[in-house]
C-alpha positions in Angstrom: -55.7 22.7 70.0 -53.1 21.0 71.8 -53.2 18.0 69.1 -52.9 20.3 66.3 -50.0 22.3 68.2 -48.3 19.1 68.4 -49.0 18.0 64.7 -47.6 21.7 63.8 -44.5 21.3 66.4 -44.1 17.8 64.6 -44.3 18.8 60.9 -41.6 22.0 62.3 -39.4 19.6 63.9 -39.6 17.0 60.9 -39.0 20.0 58.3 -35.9 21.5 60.5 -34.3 17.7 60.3 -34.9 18.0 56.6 -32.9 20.9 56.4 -30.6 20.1 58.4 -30.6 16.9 56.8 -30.0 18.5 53.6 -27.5 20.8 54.7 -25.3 17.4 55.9 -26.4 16.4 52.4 -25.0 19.5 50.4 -21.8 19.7 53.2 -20.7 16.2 52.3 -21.2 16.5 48.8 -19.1 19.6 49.0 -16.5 18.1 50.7 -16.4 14.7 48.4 -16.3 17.5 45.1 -13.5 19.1 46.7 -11.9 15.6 47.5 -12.2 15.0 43.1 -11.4 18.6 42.8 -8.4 17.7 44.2 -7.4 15.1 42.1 -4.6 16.1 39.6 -5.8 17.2 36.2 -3.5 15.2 34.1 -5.6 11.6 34.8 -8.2 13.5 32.7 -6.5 15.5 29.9 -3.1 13.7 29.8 -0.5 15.6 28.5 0.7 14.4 24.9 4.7 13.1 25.4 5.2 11.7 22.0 5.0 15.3 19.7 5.3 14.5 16.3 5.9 17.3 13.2 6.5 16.2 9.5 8.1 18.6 6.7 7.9 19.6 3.9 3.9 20.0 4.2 3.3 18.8 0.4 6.0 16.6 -0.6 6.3 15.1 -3.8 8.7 11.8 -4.8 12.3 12.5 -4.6 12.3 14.9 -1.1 13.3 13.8 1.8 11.0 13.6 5.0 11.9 15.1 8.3 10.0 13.4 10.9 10.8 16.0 14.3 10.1 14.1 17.4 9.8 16.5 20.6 9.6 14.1 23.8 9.1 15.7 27.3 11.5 14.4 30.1 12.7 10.7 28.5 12.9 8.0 30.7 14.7 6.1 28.6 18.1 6.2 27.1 17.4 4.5 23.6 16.3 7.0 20.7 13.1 7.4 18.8 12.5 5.1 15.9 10.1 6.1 12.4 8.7 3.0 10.8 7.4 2.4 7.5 6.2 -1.2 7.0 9.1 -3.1 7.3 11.7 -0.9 7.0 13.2 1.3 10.8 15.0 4.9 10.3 16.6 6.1 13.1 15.7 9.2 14.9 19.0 10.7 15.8 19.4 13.8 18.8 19.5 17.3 17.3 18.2 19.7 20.4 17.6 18.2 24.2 14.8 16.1 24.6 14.3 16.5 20.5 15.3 14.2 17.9 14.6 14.2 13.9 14.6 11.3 11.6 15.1 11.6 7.6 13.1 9.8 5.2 14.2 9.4 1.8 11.4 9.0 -1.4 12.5 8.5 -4.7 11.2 7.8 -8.6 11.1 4.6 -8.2 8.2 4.7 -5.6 4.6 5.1 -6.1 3.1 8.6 -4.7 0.2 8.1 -2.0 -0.3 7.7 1.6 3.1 6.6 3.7 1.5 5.7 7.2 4.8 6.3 9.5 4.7 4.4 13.1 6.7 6.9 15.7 8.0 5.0 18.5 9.6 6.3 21.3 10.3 6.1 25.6 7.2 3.5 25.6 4.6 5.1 23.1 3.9 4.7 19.7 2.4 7.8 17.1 0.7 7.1 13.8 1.2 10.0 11.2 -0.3 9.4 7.8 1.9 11.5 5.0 0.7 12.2 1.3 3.5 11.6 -0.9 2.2 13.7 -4.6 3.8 12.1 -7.6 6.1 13.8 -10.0 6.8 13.4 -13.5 11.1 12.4 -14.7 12.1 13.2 -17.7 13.9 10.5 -19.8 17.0 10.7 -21.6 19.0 8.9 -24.3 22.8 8.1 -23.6 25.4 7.1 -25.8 28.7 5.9 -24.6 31.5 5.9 -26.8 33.3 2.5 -27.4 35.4 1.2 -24.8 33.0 2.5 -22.1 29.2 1.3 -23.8 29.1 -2.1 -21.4 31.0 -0.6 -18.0 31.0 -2.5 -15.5 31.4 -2.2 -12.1 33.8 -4.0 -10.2 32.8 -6.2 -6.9 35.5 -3.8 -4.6 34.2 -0.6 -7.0 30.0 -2.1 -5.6 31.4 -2.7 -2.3 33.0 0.3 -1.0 29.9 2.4 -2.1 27.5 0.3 -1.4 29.0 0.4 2.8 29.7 4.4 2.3 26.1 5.3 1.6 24.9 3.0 4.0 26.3 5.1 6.7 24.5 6.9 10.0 27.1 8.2 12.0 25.1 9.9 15.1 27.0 13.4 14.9 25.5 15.6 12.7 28.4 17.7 10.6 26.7 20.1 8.3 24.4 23.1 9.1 22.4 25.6 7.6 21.8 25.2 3.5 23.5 22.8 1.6 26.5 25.0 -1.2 26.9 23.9 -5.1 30.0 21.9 -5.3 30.4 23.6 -8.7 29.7 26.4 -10.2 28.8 25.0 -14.3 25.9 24.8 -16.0 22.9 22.7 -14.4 22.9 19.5 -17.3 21.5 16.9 -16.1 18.5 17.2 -13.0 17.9 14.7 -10.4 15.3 11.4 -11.4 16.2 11.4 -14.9 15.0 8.3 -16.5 17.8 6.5 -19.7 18.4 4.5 -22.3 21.5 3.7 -22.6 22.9 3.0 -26.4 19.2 2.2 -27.0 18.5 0.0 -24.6 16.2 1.3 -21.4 17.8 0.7 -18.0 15.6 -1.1 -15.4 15.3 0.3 -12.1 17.1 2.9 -13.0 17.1 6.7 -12.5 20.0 9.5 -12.1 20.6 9.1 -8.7 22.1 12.7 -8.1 22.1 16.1 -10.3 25.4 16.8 -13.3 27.3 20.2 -13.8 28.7 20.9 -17.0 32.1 22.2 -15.3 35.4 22.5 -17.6 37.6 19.8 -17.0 39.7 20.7 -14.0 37.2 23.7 -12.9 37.1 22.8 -8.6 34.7 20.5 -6.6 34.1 21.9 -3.8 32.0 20.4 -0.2 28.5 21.5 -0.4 28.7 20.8 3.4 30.7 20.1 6.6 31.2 16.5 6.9 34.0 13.7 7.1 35.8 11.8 4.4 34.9 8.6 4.2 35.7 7.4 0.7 37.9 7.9 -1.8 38.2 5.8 -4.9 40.5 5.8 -8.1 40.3 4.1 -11.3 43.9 2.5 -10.5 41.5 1.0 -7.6 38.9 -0.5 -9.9 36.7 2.3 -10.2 35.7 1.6 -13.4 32.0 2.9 -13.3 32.4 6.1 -10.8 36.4 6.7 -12.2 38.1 9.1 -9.4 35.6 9.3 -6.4 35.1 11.1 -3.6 32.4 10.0 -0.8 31.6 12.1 2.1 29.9 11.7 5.5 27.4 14.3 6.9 25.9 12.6 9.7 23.2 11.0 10.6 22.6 8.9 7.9 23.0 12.1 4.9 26.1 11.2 2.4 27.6 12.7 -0.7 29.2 10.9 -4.0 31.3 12.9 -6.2 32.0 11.2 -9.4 34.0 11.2 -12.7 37.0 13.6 -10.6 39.9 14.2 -12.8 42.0 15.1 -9.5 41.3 14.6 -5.8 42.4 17.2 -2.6 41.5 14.9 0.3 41.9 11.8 1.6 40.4 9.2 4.0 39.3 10.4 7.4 39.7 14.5 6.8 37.2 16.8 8.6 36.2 19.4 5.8 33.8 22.3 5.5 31.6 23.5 3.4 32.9 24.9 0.8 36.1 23.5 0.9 38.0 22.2 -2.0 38.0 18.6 -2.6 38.6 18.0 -6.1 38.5 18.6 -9.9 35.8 18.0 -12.5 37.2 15.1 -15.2 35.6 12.5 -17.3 36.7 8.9 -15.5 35.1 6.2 -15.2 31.8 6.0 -17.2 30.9 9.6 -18.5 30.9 10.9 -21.9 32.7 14.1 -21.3 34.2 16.1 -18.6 31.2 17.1 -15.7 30.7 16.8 -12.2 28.0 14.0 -10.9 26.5 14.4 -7.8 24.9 12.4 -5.9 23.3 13.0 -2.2 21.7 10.4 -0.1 19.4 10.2 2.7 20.0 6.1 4.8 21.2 4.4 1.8 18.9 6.1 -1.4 19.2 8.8 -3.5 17.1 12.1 -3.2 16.4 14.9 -4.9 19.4 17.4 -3.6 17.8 20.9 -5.0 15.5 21.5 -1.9 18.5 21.0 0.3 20.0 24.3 -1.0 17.0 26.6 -0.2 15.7 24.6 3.0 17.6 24.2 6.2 17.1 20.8 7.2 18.8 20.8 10.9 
């Protein structure tokens, strides 16, 4: 009896280590999950500093892109940058800590996939964008002797060529972009010519026409600066009396073929303000108003900027 006392007594004893045993077990392993419980949740689910948001949703060739870039506390003080194959846009402050970049498309491109590279503060974003294509209508111009053959001068090519290559940091305009005239629509934005029968290359109407009366006003479809302005006593031959002016951040407008001009070089104006008259200089085949509104350097479609805030 006393043997299997003891054998009992021993199996007891042995069993009340294992539990206490697997109580040091279970303690320690509570104490080592409460150690990882401890450790801060971002190393697992790290919170996303490079937001990225592209409108319009569906574009189509001749909008512009907006590429919104949200960053959360930048470390560095050098601005986002949108890449599309070899070619950089700037992204340019428009909220703290937020930053939007413009990208123009126009007729000349193929619609499909843009893959965009967002860099900024250290990280890089790929966004894939389907561009949908879009069919131009084509036109047949005559010019009258003495302007069939126009030229443009090396100043004339020179001077606009550095204008719409512009992208001043401050943004001027806000809200929805204003007609500049208030004549007939004639002539829409991607239009594809012949000019006295003979098809232009690379070419499409870089900018939309009204049919205004000759002298009827041009007026700023949005705040910006003066940063051109061009007569046919300059060499103007092609745009005849022009006026060029500055947005901001890299958004320009060309107004051509003026018959008078209200401003001059360096003027703040608003939108809506009176910068001009609607003539026939330069090479046009009768009093109208051309134009143009560019996005870093090209030409874009300017009808969507009059029923969607881009800010």
């Amino acid at each position: 009896m006393t043997t299997k006392n003891h054998t009992v007594n021993s199996q007891n004893q042995f069993q009340c280590l294992g539990v206490k045993f697997l109580t040091a077990n279970r303690r320690a392993t509570n104490v080592l999950m409460g150690m990882f419980a401890a450790v801060p949740l971002t190393l697992a689910l790290p919170v996303e500093a490079l937001q990225v948001q592209v409108t319009p949703a569906s574009p189509r060739l001749g909008d512009t892109l907006s590429v919104v870039i949200n960053l959360d506390n930048p470390e560095s003080n050098s601005n986002p940058t949108v890449a599309i194959g070899a070619k950089t846009y700037p992204a340019f402050a428009i909220a703290p800590n937020q930053y939007r970049a413009l990208i123009p498309t126009t007729p000349l491109e193929k619609a499909g996939i843009r893959k965009l590279k967002v860099a900024g503060d250290g990280q890089e974003q790929n966004v894939s964008v389907q561009i949908r294509d879009r069919t131009f209508p084509v036109q047949r111009i005559n010019l009258p002797p003495g302007k069939a053959g126009l030229e443009a001068t090396v100043l004339e090519l020179n001077r606009v060529a550095a204008f719409k290559a512009l992208q001043t940091p401050q943004k001027y305009w806000n809200g929805l972009f204003l007609k500049p005239n208030k004549g007939r629509l004639s002539t829409t934005y991607g239009v594809r010519r012949y000019y006295n029968g003979k098809f232009a290359n690379d070419y499409y109407h870089r900018g939309i026409d009204y049919a205004g009366a000759a002298g009827s006003p041009v007026t700023a479809p949005a705040a910006g600066r003066v940063a051109m302005v061009g007569r046919v006593s300059q060499g103007f031959r092609v745009h005849g009396n022009v006026v060029g002016i500055d947005h901001g951040q890299g958004v320009t407008s060309i107004f051509m073929h003026l018959s008078r001009i209200n401003v001059k070089e360096g003027d703040l104006v608003k939108a809506g303000q009176l910068i001009g008259a609607v003539g026939s200089t330069g090479a046009s085949t009768g009093p109208h108003l051309h134009w143009g509104l560019y996005v870093n350097g090209q030409s874009i479609d300017p009808i969507p900027w009059f029923a969607k805030v881009v800010n």
